[in-house]
NUSEFI-322043 format. One record per residue: x, y, z of N, C-alpha, C in turn. Coordinates in steps of 0.1 Angstrom, whole numbers, plus 5000, padded with zeros to 4 digits. Example, Ala and Ser with C-alpha at 12.3 -4.5 7.8 and 13.67 -1.06 7.14 Angstrom:
# residues 2
   nx   ny   nz  cax  cay  caz   cx   cy   cz
 5132 4943 5078 5123 4955 5078 5132 4967 5078
 5128 4978 5071 5137 4989 5071 5129 5000 5079
This chain:
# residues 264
   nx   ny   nz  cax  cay  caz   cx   cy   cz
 9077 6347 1077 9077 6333 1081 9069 6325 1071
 9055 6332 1068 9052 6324 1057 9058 6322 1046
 9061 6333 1041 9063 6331 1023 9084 6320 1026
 9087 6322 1038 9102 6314 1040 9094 6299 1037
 9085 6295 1047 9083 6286 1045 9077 6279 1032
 9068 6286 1025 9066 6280 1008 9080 6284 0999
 9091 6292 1001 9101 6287 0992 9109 6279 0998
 9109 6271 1011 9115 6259 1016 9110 6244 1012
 9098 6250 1010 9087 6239 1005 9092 6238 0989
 9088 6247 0980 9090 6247 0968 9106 6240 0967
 9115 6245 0972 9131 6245 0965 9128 6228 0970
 9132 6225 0982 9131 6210 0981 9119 6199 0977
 9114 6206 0969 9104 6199 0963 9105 6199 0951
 9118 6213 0948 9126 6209 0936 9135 6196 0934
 9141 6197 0941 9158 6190 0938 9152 6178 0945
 9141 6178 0942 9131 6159 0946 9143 6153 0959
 9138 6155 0972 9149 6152 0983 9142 6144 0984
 9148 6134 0993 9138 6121 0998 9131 6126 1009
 9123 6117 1010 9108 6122 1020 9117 6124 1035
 9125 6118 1040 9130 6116 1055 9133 6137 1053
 9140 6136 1041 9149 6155 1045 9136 6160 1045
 9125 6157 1037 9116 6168 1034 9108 6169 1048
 9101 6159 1055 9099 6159 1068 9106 6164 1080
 9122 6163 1077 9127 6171 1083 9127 6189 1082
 9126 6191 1072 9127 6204 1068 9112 6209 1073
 9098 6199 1074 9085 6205 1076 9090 6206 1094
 9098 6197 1098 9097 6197 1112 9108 6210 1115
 9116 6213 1112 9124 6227 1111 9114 6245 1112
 9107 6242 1102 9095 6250 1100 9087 6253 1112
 9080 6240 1114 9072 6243 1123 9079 6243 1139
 9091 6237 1142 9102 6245 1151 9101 6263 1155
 9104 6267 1142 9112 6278 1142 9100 6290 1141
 9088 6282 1131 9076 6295 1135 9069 6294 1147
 9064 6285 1157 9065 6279 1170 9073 6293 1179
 9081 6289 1174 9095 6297 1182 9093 6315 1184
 9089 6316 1167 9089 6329 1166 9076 6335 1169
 9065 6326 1169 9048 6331 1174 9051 6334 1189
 9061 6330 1196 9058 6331 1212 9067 6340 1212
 9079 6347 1209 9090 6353 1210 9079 6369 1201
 9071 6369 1194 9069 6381 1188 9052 6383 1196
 9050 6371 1202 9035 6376 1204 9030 6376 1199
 9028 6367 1185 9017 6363 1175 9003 6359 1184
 8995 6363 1179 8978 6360 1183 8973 6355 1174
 8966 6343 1175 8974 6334 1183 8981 6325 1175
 8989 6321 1185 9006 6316 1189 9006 6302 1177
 9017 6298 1173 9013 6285 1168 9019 6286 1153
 9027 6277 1146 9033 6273 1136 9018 6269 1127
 9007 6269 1127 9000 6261 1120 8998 6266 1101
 8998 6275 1103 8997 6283 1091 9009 6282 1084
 9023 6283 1084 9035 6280 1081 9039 6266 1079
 9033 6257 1086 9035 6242 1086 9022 6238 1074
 9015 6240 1074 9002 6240 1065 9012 6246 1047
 9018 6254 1047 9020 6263 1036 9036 6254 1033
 9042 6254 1042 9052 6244 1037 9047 6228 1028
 9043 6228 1038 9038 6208 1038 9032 6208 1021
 9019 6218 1020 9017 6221 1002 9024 6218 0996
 9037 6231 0998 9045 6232 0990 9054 6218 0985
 9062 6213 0994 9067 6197 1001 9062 6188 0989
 9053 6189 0990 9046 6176 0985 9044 6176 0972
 9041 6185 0965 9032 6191 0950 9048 6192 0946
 9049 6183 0933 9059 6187 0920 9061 6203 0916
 9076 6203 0919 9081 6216 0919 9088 6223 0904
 9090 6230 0897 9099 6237 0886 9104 6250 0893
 9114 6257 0887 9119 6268 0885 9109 6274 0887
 9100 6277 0878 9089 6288 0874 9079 6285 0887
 9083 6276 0895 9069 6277 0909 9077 6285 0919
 9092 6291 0918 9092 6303 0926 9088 6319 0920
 9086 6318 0906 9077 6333 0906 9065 6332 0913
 9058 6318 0908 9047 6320 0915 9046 6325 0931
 9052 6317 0940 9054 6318 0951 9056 6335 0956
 9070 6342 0952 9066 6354 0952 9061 6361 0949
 9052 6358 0938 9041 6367 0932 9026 6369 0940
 9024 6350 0944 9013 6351 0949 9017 6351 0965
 9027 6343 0970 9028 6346 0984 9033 6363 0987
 9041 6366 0980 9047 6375 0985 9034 6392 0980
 9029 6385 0969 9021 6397 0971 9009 6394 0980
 9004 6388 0985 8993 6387 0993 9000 6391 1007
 9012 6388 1012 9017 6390 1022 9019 6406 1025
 9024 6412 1010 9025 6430 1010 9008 6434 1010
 9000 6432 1005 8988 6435 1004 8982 6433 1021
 8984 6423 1030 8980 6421 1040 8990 6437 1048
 8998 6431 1047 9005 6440 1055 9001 6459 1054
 8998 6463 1042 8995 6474 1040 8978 6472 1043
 8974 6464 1040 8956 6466 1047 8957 6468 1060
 8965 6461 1068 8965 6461 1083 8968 6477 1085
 8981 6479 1083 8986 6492 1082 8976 6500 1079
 8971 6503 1070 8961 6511 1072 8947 6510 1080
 8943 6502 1083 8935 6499 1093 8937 6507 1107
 8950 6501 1106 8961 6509 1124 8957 6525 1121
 8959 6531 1113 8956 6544 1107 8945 6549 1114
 8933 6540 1120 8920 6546 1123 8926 6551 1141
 8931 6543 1145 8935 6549 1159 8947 6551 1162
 8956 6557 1154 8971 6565 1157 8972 6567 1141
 8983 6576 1139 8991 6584 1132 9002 6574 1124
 9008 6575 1114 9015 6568 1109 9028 6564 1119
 9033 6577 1120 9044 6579 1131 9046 6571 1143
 9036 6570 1146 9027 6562 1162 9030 6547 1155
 9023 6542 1147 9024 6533 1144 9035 6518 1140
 9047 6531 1131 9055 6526 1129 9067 6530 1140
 9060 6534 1148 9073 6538 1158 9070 6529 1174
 9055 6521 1174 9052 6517 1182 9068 6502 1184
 9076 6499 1178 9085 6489 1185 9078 6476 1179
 9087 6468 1176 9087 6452 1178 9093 6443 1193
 9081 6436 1193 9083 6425 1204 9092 6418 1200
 9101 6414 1212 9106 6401 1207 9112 6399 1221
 9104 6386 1226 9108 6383 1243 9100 6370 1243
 9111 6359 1239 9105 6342 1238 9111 6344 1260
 9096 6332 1261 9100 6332 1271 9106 6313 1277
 9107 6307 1292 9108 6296 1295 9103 6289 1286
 9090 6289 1283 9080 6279 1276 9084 6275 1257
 9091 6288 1255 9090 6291 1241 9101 6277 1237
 9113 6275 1242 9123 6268 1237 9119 6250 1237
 9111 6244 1248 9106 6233 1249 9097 6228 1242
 9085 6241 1242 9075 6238 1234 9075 6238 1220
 9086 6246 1218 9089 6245 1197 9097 6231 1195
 9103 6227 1211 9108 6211 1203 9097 6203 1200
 9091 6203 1210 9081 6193 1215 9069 6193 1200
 9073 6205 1196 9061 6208 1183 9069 6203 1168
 9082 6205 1170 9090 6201 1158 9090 6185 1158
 9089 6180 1171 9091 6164 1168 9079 6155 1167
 9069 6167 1173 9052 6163 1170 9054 6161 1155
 9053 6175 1144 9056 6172 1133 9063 6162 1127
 9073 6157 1125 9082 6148 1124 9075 6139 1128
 9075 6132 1139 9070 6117 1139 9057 6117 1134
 9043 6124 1135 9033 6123 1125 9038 6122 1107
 9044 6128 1103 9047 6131 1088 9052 6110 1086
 9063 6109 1096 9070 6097 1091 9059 6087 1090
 9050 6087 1102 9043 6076 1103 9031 6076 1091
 9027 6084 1088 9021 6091 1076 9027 6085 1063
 9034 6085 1062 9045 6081 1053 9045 6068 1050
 9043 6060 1062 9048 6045 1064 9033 6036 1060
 9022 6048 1062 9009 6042 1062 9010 6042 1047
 9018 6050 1038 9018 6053 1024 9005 6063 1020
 9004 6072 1025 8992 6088 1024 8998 6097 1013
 8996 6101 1002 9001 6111 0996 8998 6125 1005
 8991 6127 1017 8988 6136 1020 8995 6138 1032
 9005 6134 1031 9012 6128 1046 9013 6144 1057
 9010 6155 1052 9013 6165 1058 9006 6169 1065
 8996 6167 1061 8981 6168 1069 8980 6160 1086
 8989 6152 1083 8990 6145 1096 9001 6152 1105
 9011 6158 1099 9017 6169 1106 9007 6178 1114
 8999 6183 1102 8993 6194 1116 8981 6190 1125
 8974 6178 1122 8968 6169 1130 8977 6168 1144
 8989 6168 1146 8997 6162 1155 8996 6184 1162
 9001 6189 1155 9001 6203 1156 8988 6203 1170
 8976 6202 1168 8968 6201 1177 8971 6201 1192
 8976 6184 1187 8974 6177 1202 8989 6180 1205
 8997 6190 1199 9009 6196 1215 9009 6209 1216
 8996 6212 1217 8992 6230 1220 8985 6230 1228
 8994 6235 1241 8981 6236 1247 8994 6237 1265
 8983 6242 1274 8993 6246 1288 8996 6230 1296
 8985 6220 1291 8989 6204 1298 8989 6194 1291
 8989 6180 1293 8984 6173 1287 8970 6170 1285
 8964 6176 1294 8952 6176 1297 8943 6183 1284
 8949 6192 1288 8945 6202 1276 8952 6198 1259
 8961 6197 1258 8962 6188 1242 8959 6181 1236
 8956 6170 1246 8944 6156 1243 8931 6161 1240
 8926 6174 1245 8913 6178 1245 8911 6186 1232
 8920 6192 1227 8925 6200 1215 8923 6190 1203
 8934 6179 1207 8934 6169 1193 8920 6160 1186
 8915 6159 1202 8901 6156 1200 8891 6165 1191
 8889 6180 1193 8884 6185 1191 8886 6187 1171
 8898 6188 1170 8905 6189 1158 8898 6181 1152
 8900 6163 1155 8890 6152 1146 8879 6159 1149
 8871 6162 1155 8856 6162 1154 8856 6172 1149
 8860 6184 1151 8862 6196 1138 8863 6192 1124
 8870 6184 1124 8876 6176 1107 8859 6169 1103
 8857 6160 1111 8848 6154 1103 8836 6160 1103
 8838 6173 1108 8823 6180 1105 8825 6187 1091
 8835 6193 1093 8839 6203 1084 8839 6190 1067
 8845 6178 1071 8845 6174 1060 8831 6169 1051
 8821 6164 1060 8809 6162 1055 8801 6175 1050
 8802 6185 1057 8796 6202 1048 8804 6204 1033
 8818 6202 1035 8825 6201 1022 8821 6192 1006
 8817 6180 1014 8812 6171 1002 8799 6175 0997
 8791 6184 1007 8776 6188 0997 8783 6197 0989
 8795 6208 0990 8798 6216 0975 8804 6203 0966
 8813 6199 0970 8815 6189 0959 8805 6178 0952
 8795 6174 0962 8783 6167 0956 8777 6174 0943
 8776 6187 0942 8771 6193 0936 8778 6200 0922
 8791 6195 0924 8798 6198 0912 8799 6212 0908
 8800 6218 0918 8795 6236 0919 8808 6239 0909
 8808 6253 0903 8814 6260 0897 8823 6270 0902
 8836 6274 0898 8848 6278 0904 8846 6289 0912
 8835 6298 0912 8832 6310 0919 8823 6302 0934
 8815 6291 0926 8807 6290 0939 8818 6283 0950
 8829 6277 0944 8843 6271 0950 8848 6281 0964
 8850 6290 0952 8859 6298 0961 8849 6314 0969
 8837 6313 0965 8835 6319 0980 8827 6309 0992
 8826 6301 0990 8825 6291 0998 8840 6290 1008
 8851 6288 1001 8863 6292 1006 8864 6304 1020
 8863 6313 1009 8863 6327 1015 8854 6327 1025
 8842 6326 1023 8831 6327 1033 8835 6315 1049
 8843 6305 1048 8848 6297 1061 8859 6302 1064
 8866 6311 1053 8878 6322 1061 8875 6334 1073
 8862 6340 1068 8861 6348 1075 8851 6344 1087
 8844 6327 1085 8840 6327 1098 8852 6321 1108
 8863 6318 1104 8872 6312 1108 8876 6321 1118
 8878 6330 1117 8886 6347 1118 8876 6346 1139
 8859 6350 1127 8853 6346 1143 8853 6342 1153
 8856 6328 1150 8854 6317 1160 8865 6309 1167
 8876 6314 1159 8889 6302 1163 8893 6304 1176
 8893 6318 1180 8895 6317 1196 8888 6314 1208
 8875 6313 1202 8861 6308 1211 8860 6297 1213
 8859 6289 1203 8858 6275 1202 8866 6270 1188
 8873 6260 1195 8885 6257 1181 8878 6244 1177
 8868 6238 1182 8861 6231 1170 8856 6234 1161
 8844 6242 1165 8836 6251 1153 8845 6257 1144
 8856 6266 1147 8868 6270 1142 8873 6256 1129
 8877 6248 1133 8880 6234 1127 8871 6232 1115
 8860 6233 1119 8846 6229 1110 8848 6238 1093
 8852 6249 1096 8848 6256 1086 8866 6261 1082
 8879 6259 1091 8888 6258 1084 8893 6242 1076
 8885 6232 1080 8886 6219 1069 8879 6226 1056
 8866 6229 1053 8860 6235 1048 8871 6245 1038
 8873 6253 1040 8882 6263 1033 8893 6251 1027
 8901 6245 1039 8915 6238 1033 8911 6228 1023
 8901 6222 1024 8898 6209 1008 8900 6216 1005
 8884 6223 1000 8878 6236 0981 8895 6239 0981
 8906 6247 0989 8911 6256 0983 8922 6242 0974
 8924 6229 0979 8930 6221 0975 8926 6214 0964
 8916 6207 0967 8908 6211 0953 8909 6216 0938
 8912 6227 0942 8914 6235 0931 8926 6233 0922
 8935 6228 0928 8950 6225 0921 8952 6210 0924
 8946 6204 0927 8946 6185 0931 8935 6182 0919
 8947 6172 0912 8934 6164 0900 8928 6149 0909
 8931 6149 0919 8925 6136 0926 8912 6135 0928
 8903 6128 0928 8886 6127 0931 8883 6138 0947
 8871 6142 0947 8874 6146 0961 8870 6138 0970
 8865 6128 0967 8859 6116 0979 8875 6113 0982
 8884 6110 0972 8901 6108 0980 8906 6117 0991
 8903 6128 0986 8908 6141 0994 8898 6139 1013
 8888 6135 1007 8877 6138 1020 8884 6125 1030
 8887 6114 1027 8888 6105 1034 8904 6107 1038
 8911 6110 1033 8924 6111 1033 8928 6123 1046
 8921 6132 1042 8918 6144 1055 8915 6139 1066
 8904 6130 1069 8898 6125 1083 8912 6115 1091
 8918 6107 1074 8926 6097 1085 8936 6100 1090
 8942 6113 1076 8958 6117 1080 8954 6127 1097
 8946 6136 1096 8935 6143 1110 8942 6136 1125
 8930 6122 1116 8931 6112 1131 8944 6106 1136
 8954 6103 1125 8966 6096 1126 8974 6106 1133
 8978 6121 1131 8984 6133 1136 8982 6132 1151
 8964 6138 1151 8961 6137 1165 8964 6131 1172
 8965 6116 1174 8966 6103 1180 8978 6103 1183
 8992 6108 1172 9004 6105 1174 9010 6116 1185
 9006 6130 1183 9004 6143 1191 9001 6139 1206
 8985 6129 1207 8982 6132 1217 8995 6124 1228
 8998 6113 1220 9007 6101 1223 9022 6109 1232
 9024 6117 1226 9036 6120 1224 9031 6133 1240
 9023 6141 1240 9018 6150 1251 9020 6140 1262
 9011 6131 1261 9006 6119 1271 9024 6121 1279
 9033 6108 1269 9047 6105 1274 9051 6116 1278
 9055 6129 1274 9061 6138 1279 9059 6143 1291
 9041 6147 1294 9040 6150 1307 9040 6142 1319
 9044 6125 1313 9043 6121 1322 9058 6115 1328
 9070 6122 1321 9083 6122 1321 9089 6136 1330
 9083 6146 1330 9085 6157 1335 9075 6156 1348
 9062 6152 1348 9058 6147 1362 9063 6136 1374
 9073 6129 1368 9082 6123 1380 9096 6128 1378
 9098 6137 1368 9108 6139 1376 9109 6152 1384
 9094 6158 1383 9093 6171 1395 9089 6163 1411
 9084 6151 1409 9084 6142 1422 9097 6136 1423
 9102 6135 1419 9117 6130 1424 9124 6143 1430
């Protein structure tokens, strides 16, 4: 699902489509991995990572030569994961066991509503994103991602909140590496080092979680963005807040469309 989604990203970001298809195509994405996180039992559940990897791709000027890249670097990181896991499994079953243990696949009630409700989250964040004129307009996609996860509205609104205040924590720890003009190693384990606290904490608390995956997502953007990073840092909090807000908006109406019509 990932590496589909950076050569969906890449190819129409070849053939320069207009922003309406490309939004559509981020909103397809995050549909369909949505779809497939609840149908396979992904832990945990959620398009975010795929809509994140698209939207990159979407946006950043494309060539021919950016699909070696893509399967070189997506696709080998994706075999490298896969065979570290794999052998990991190794410490408590047998190869046999392992690969004989079966694939899930049982989307349930919930799976079909909530991948719309997530594909049109995406979509109307991106457009309005768009309209504000953001070159980072994707970011507001998964801003919106937030605030329609979740079992209520209750709970989404609380999510999307959490997300902004995640963001603006995470983004002010980010500006002391960039304050400092640090060097490409101190870059990227700084990176790495909010990957693996990320790993920690995201299912405990998805703010703190938040804190340190803004953290990772600038540096790593950063790194291939010739933009200032004070652009990047401000652009993150608003596209953030504009997602959330549109998300929570959208939770709000819906639950409260399906709440009269279970009273009626």
């Amino acid at each position: 699902m990932q590496l589909l989604a950076m050569l969906l990203g890449t190819y129409f970001s070849l053939i320069d489509a207009p922003f309406l298809v490309r939004a559509l195509v981020l909103a397809v994405i995050g549909f369909g991995a949505n779809y497939v996180s609840h149908a396979a039992r992904w832990m945990p559940p959620g398009p975010i990572f795929a809509v994140f990897a698209g939207g990159a791709c979407l946006s950043l000027p494309a060539t021919v030569d950016n699909f070696t890249g893509v399967l070189l670097a997506g696709g080998g990181t994706m075999v490298f994961s896969m065979l570290l896991m794999l052998g990991l499994s190794l410490r408590k079953a047998n190869l046999r066991h392992t690969l004989g243990s079966g694939f899930n696949w049982a989307p349930s009630d919930r799976a079909m509503p909530e991948s719309l409700q997530m594909g049109s989250g995406v979509l109307l964040a991106a457009v309005i994103a768009c309209l504000v004129g953001d070159g980072h307009w994707y970011w507001a996609s998964l801003g919106a991602i937030a605030a329609v996860t979740g079992i209520d509205a209750y709970a989404r609104v609380a999510r999307g909140l959490q997300r902004c205040v995640g963001t603006c924590l995470g983004v002010a720890l980010a500006a002391v590496v960039f304050a400092f003009d640090s060097p490409l190693w101190v870059v990227l384990a700084a990176a790495l080092a909010s990957q693996f606290i990320i790993e920690l904490v995201i299912l405990r608390n998805y703010a703190v979680g938040m804190v340190f995956m803004t953290i990772s997502a600038l540096l790593m953007v950063h790194l291939v963005s010739p933009e200032p990073p004070s652009s990047l840092l401000i652009d993150r909090i608003s596209m953030t807040a504009l997602g959330a807000a549109v998300g929570a908006a959208q939770s709000i109406i819906i639950s409260s469309i399906v709440s009269r019509r279970q009273r009626r």
